[in-house]
N, C-alpha and C positions, 0 to 999 in steps of 0.2 A: 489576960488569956480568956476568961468569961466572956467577956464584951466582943471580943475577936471571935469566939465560937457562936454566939448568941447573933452579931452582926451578919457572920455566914451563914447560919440558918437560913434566916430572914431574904438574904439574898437568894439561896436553893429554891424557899416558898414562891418566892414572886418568880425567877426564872421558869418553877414546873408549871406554873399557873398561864405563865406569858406562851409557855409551848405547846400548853394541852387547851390553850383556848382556840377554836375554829369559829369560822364564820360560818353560821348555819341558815343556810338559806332554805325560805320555804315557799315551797312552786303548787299555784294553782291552776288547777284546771276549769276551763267549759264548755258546755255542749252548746253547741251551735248547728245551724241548718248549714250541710256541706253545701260549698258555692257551683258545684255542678247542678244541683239540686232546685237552685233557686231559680226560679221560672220567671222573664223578662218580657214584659208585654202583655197583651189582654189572651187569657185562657177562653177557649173555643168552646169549653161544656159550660153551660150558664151554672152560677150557683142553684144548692136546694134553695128554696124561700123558706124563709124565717131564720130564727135568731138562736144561735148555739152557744150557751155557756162551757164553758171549761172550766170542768169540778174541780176539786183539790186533787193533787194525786196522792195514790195513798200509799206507803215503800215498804215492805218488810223493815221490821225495828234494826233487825242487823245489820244496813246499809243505810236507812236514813240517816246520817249524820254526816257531819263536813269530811271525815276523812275518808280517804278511795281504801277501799277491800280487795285484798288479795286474799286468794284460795288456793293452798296450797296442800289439800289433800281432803278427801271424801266430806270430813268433817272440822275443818282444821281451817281459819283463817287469821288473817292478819292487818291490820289496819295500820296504813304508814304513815307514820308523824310528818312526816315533809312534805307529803304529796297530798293536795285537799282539795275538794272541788270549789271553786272560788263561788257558785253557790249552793246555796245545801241542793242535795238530786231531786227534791220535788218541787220547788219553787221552779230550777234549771229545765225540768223537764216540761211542768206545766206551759213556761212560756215559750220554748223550742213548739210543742203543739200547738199555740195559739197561733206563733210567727208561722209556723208552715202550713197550717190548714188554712189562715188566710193566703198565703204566698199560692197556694192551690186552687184558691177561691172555690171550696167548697161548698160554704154557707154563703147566704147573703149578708148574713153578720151575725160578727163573735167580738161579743164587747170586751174590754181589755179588764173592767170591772164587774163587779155584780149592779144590775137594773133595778129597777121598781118592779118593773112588766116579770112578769114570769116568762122566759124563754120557751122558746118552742121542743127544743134539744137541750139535752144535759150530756157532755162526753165523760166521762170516768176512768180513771187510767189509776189502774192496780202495779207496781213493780214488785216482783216477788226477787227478783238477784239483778244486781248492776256491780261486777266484780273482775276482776283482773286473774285468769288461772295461769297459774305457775306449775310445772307439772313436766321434770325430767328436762331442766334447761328449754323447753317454749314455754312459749305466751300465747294467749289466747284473750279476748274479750269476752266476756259471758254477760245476756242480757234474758231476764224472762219477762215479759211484760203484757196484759192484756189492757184492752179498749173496750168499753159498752158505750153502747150509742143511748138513750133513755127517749122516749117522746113524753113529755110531761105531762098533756094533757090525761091520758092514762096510765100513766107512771110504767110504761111497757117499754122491754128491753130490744129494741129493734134491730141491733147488728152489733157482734162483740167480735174480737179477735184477739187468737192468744195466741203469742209467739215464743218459742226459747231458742236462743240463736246465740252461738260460740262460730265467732270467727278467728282466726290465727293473726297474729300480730307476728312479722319478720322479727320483732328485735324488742326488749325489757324498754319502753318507750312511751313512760305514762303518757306524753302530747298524743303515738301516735293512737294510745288507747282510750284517750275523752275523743278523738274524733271517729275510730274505729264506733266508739258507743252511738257516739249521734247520726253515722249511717244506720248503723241495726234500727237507731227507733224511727228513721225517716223513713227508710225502704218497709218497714211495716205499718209503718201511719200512708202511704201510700197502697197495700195491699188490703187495710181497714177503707180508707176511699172508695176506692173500686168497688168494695161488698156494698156500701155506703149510696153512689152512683148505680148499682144496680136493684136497687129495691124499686119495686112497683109500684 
């Protein structure tokens, strides 16, 4: 009778273990230049002359990290195990600027490394919130993000741009909230251009 209860056991264990196990899949995210975005053929404003580094970007600590940030109340967020950006947000974002500002052709050139030569330009990209709001059943993107232009020869800060932009997401859709993010920092790396293009 021992060995009959002790055999059942053993069988209950493995059955609650065989039913409470799932497949947990883990989805990542990344920013990318939207393909309406992307400019086909030679652009009609010649680039600045000279040569633009792109610094490191620097993230607030509460969002640097692989996992996407949900805010869900003034001061209240949450970080989701399954949902991660497939790369960490400042590597992702550095090269989304590098890919678009050449895609722009802004500069005459933005080396993909660091040079010998000292650059002419250094860009600098601060992100204060890259986060997901949740708030009475919507969704929302929420992105704060400034740019400094540097001319190095004088270490002078010649054009910055600071944006915070919460746009509304239809539907709880991390895909369509990494591409929701990468229009916000396009459309404002496009309105830092512009200040950029009009200096004297």
């Amino acid at each position: 009778m021992r060995t009959f209860i002790l055999t059942f056991a053993g069988f209950l264990l493995l059955l609650t273990s065989c039913i409470s196990e799932r497949n947990v899949i883990r989805k990542y995210y990344t920013l990318e230049i939207p393909e309406e975005r992307i400019i086909v053929g030679s652009d009609t404003i010649p680039p600045l002359p000279g040569k633009c580094e792109i610094g490191q970007v620097n993230i607030n600590p509460v969002y640097d990290r692989s996992q996407i940030v949900n805010r869900n109340d003034s001061h209240e967020i949450t970080y989701y195990m399954y949902h991660q950006w497939a790369v960490r947000p400042d590597e992702a974002i550095r090269e989304l600027l590098r890919g678009y500002l050449k895609n722009i052709n802004l500069f005459e050139d933005i080396p993909s490394g660091y040079s010998r030569s000292i650059p002419d330009y250094s860009l600098e990209t601060l992100v204060d919130k890259i986060e997901i709001i949740e708030k009475n059943k919507s969704f929302s993107a929420h992105v704060k993000i400034e740019f400094v232009l540097l001319m190095n020869k004088n270490d002078s800060i010649l054009v910055s741009h600071l944006a915070d932009k919460t746009e509304p997401l239809g539907t709880k859709n991390l895909n369509l909230f990494a591409g929701e993010v990468s229009k916000i920092i396009c459309g404002e790396l496009d309105v830092f251009a512009g200040l950029i293009r009009g200096i004297d």
